[in-house]
N, C-alpha and C positions, 0 to 999 in steps of 0.2 A: 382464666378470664371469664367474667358472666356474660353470659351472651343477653345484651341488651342493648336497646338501641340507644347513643348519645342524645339523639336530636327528638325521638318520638317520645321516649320511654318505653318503648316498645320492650315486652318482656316474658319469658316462656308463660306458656301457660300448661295448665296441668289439669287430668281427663283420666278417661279408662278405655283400653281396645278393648272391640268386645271380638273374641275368635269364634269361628263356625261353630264350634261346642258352646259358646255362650258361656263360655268360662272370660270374666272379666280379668284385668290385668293392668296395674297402673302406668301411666305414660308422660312424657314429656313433650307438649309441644313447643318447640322452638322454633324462635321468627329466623327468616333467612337474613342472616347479618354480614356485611360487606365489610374490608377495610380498605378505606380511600384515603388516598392524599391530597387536600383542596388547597391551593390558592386561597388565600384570605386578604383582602386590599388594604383593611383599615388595621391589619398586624403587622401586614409588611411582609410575612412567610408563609411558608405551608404548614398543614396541622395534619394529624395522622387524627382518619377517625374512624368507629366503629359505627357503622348507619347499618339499619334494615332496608330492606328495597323500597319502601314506601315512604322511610326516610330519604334516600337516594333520591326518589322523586320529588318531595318536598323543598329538595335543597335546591335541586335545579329551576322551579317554581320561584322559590323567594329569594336565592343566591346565597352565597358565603356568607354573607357580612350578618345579614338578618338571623342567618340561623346560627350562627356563631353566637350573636346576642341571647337568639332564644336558650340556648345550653346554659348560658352562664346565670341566667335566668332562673333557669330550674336547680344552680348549684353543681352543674357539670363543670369539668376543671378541663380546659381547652389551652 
């Protein structure tokens, strides 16, 4: 599974540690990705989903239904 977020897009990003000898060394940053089960009113069930925590907050701001739209929106398959 890629780790990205349904609802933000949210998606690794990628950089270099640098360690105390200053020897660089490539890395992965990954967002912190949750899987929730939400209530959705206007589907009638719940949806299994893969959010980042800033999507987590997002969802709870604009609710199920909106972000549910937003996904489908972007061509996320809910």
């Amino acid at each position: 599974m890629s780790r990205h977020c349904q609802l933000t897009g949210r998606v690794p990003g990628f950089g270099r540690a640098i360690s105390h000898s200053h020897v660089r060394i490539p890395r992965r940053f990954d967002p912190n990705i949750q899987r929730r089960r939400v209530y959705v009113p206007s589907l009638g069930r719940t949806v299994r989903l893969r959010l980042s925590a800033k999507g987590l907050k997002l969802l709870d701001r604009i609710g199920p239904d909106a972000a549910v739209a937003r996904m489908r929106a972007r061509g996320e398959k809910v």
